[in-house]
mmCIF file of the C-alpha atoms, coordinates in Angstrom:
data_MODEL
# 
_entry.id   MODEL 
# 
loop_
_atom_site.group_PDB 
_atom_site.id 
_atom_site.type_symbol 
_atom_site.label_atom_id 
_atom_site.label_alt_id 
_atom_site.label_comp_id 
_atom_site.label_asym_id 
_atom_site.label_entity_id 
_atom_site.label_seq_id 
_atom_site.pdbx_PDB_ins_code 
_atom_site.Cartn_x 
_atom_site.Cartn_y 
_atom_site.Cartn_z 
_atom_site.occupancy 
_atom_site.B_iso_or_equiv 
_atom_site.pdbx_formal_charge 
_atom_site.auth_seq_id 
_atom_site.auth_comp_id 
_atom_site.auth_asym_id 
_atom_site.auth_atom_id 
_atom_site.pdbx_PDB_model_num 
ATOM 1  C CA . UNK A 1 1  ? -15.902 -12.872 13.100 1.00 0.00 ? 1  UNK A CA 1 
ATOM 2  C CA . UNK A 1 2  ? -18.660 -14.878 14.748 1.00 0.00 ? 2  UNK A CA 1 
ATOM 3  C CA . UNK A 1 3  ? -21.577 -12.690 15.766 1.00 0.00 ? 3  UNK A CA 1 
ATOM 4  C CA . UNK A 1 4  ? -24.528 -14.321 16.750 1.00 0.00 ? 4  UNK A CA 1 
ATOM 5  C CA . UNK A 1 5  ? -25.920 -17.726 16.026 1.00 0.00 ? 5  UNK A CA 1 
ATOM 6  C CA . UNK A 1 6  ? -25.495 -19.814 12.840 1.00 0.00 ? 6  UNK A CA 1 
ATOM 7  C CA . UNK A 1 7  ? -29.407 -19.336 12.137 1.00 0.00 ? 7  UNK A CA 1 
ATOM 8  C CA . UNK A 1 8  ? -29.549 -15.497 13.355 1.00 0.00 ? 8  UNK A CA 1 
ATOM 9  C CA . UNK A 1 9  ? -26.895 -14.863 11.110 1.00 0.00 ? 9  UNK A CA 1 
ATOM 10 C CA . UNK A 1 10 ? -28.636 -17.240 7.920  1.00 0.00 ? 10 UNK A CA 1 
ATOM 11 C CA . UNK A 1 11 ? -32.154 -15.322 8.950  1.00 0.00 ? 11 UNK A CA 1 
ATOM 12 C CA . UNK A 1 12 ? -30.359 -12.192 8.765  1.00 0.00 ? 12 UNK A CA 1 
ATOM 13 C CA . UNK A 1 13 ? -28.890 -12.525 5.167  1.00 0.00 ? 13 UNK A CA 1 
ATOM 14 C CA . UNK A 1 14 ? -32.050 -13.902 4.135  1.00 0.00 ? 14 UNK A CA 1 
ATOM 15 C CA . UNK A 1 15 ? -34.476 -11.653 5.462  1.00 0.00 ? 15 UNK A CA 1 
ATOM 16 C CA . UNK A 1 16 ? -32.811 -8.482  6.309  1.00 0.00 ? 16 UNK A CA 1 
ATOM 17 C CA . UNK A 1 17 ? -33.726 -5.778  3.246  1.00 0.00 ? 17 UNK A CA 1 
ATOM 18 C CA . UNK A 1 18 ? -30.245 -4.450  3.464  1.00 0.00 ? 18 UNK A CA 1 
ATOM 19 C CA . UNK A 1 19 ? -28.433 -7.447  2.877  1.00 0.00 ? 19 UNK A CA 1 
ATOM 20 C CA . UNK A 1 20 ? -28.596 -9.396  -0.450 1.00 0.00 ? 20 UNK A CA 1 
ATOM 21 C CA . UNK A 1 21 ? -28.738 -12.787 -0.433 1.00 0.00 ? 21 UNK A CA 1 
ATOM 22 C CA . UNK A 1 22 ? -26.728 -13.365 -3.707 1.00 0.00 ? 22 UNK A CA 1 
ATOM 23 C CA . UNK A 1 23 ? -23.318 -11.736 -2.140 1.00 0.00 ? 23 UNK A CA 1 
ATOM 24 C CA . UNK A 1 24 ? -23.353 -14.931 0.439  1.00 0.00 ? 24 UNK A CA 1 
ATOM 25 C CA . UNK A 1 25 ? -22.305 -18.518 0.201  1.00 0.00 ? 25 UNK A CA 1 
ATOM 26 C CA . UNK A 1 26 ? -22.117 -21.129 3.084  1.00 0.00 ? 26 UNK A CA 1 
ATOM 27 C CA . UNK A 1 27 ? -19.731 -23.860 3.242  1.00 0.00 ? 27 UNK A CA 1 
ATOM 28 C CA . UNK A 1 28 ? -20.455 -26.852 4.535  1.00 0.00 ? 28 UNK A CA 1 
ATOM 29 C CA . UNK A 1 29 ? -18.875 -30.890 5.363  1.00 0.00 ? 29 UNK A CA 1 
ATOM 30 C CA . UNK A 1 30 ? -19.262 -32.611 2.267  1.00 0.00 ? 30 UNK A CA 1 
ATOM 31 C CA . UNK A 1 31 ? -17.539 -35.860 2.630  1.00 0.00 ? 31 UNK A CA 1 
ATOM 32 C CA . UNK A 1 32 ? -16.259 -36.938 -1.336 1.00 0.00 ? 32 UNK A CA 1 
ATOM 33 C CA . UNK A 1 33 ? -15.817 -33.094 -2.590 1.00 0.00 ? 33 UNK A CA 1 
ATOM 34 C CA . UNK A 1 34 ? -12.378 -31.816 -2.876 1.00 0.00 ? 34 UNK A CA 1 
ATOM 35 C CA . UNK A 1 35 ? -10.888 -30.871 0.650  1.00 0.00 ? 35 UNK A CA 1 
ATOM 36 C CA . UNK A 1 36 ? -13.950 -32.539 1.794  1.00 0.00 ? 36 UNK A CA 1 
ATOM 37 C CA . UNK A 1 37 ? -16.034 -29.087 1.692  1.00 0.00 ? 37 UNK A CA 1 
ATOM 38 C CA . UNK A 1 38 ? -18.805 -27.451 -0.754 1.00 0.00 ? 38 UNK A CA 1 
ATOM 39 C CA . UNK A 1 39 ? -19.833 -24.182 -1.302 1.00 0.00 ? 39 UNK A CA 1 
ATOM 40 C CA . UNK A 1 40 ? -23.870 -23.106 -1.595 1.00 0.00 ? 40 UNK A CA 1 
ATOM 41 C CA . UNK A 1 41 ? -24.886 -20.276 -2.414 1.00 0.00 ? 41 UNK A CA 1 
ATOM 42 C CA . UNK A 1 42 ? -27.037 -18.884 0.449  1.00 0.00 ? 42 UNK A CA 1 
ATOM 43 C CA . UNK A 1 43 ? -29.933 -17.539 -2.291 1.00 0.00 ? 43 UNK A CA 1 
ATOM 44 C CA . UNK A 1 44 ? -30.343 -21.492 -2.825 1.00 0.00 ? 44 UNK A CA 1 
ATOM 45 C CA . UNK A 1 45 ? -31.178 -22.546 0.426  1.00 0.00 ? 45 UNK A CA 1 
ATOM 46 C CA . UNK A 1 46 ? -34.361 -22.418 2.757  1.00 0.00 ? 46 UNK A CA 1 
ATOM 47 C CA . UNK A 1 47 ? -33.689 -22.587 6.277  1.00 0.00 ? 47 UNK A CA 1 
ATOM 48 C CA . UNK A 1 48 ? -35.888 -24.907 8.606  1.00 0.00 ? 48 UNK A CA 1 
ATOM 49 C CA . UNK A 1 49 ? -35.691 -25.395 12.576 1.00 0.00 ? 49 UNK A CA 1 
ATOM 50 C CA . UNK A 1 50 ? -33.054 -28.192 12.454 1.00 0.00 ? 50 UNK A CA 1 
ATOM 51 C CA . UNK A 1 51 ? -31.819 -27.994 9.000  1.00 0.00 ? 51 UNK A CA 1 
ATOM 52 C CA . UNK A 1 52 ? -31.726 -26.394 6.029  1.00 0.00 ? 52 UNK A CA 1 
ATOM 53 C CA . UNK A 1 53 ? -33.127 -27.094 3.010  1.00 0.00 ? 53 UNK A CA 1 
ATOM 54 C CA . UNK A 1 54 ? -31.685 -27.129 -0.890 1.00 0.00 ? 54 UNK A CA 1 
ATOM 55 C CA . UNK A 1 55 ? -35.302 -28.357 -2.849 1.00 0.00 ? 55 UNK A CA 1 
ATOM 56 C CA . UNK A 1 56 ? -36.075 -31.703 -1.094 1.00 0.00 ? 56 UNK A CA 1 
ATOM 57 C CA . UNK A 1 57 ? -32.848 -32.235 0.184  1.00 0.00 ? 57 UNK A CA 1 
ATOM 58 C CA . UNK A 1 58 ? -32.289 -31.399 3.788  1.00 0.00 ? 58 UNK A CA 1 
ATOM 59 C CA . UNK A 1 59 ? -29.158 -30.885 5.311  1.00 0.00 ? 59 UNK A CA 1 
ATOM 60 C CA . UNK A 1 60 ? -28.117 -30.616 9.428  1.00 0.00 ? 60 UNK A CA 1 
ATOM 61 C CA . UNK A 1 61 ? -27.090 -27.139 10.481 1.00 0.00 ? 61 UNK A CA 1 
ATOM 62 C CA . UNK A 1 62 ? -24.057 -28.470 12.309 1.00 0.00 ? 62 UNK A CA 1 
ATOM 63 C CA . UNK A 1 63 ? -22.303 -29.512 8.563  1.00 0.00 ? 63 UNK A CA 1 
ATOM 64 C CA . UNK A 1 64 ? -21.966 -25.736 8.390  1.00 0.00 ? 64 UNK A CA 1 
ATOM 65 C CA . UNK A 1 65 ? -18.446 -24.834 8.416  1.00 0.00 ? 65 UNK A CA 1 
ATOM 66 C CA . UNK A 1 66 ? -18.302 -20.988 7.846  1.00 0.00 ? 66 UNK A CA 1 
ATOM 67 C CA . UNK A 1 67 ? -20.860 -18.448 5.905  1.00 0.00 ? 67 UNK A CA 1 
ATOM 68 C CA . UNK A 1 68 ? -18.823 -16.286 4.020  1.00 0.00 ? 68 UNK A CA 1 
ATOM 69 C CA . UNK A 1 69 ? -19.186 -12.824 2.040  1.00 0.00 ? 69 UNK A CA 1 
ATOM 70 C CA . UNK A 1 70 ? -18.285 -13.314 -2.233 1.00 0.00 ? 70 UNK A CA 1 
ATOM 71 C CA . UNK A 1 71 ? -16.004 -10.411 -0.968 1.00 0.00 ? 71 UNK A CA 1 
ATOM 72 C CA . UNK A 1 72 ? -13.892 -13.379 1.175  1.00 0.00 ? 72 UNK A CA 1 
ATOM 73 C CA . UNK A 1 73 ? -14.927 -11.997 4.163  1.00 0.00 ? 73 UNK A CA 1 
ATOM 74 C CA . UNK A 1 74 ? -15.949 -14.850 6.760  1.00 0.00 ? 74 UNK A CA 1 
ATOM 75 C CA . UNK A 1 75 ? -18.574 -13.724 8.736  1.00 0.00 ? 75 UNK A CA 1 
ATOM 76 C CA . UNK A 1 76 ? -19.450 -16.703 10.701 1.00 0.00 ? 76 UNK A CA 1 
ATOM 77 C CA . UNK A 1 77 ? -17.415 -19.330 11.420 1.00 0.00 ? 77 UNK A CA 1 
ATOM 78 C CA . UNK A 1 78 ? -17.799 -22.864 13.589 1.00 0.00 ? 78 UNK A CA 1 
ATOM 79 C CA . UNK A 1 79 ? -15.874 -22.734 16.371 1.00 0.00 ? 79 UNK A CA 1 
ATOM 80 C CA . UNK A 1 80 ? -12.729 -25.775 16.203 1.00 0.00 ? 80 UNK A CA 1 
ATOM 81 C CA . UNK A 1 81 ? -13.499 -28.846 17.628 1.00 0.00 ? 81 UNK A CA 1 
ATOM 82 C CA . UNK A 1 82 ? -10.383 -29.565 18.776 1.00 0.00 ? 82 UNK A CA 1 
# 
């Protein structure tokens, strides 16, 4: 499931000519949204050294839970903090 970084994976999907951008969403921490997550399409996101950006908002990498294939398929995932 987890292969390679969170930002080789991201650079991957977005820059790879194979892979297409629209069949990807992240999920990330949103505090307020149901079950406290949001989903983002990857194709709306730019990705920065520290963060990633959606227009002028910029968001940490670490609120990324798991990037995930419109198939379901996870295929990166934040290892548990517990």
């Amino acid at each position: 499931m987890r292969k390679g970084s969170l930002k080789e994976v991201l650079a991957k999907i977005k820059h790879d000519p194979r892979e297409d951008e629209r069949n990807y969403y992240i999920v990330i921490e949103h505090r307020g949204a149901y079950g406290n997550e949001k989903r983002i399409p990857v194709e709306m996101i730019e990705l920065g050294h520290g963060y990633f950006f959606i227009g002028e908002t910029q968001i940490p990498y670490h609120r990324i839970i798991r990037v995930v294939r419109k198939d379901g398929k996870v295929v990166w995932e934040r290892r548990s903090r517990d």
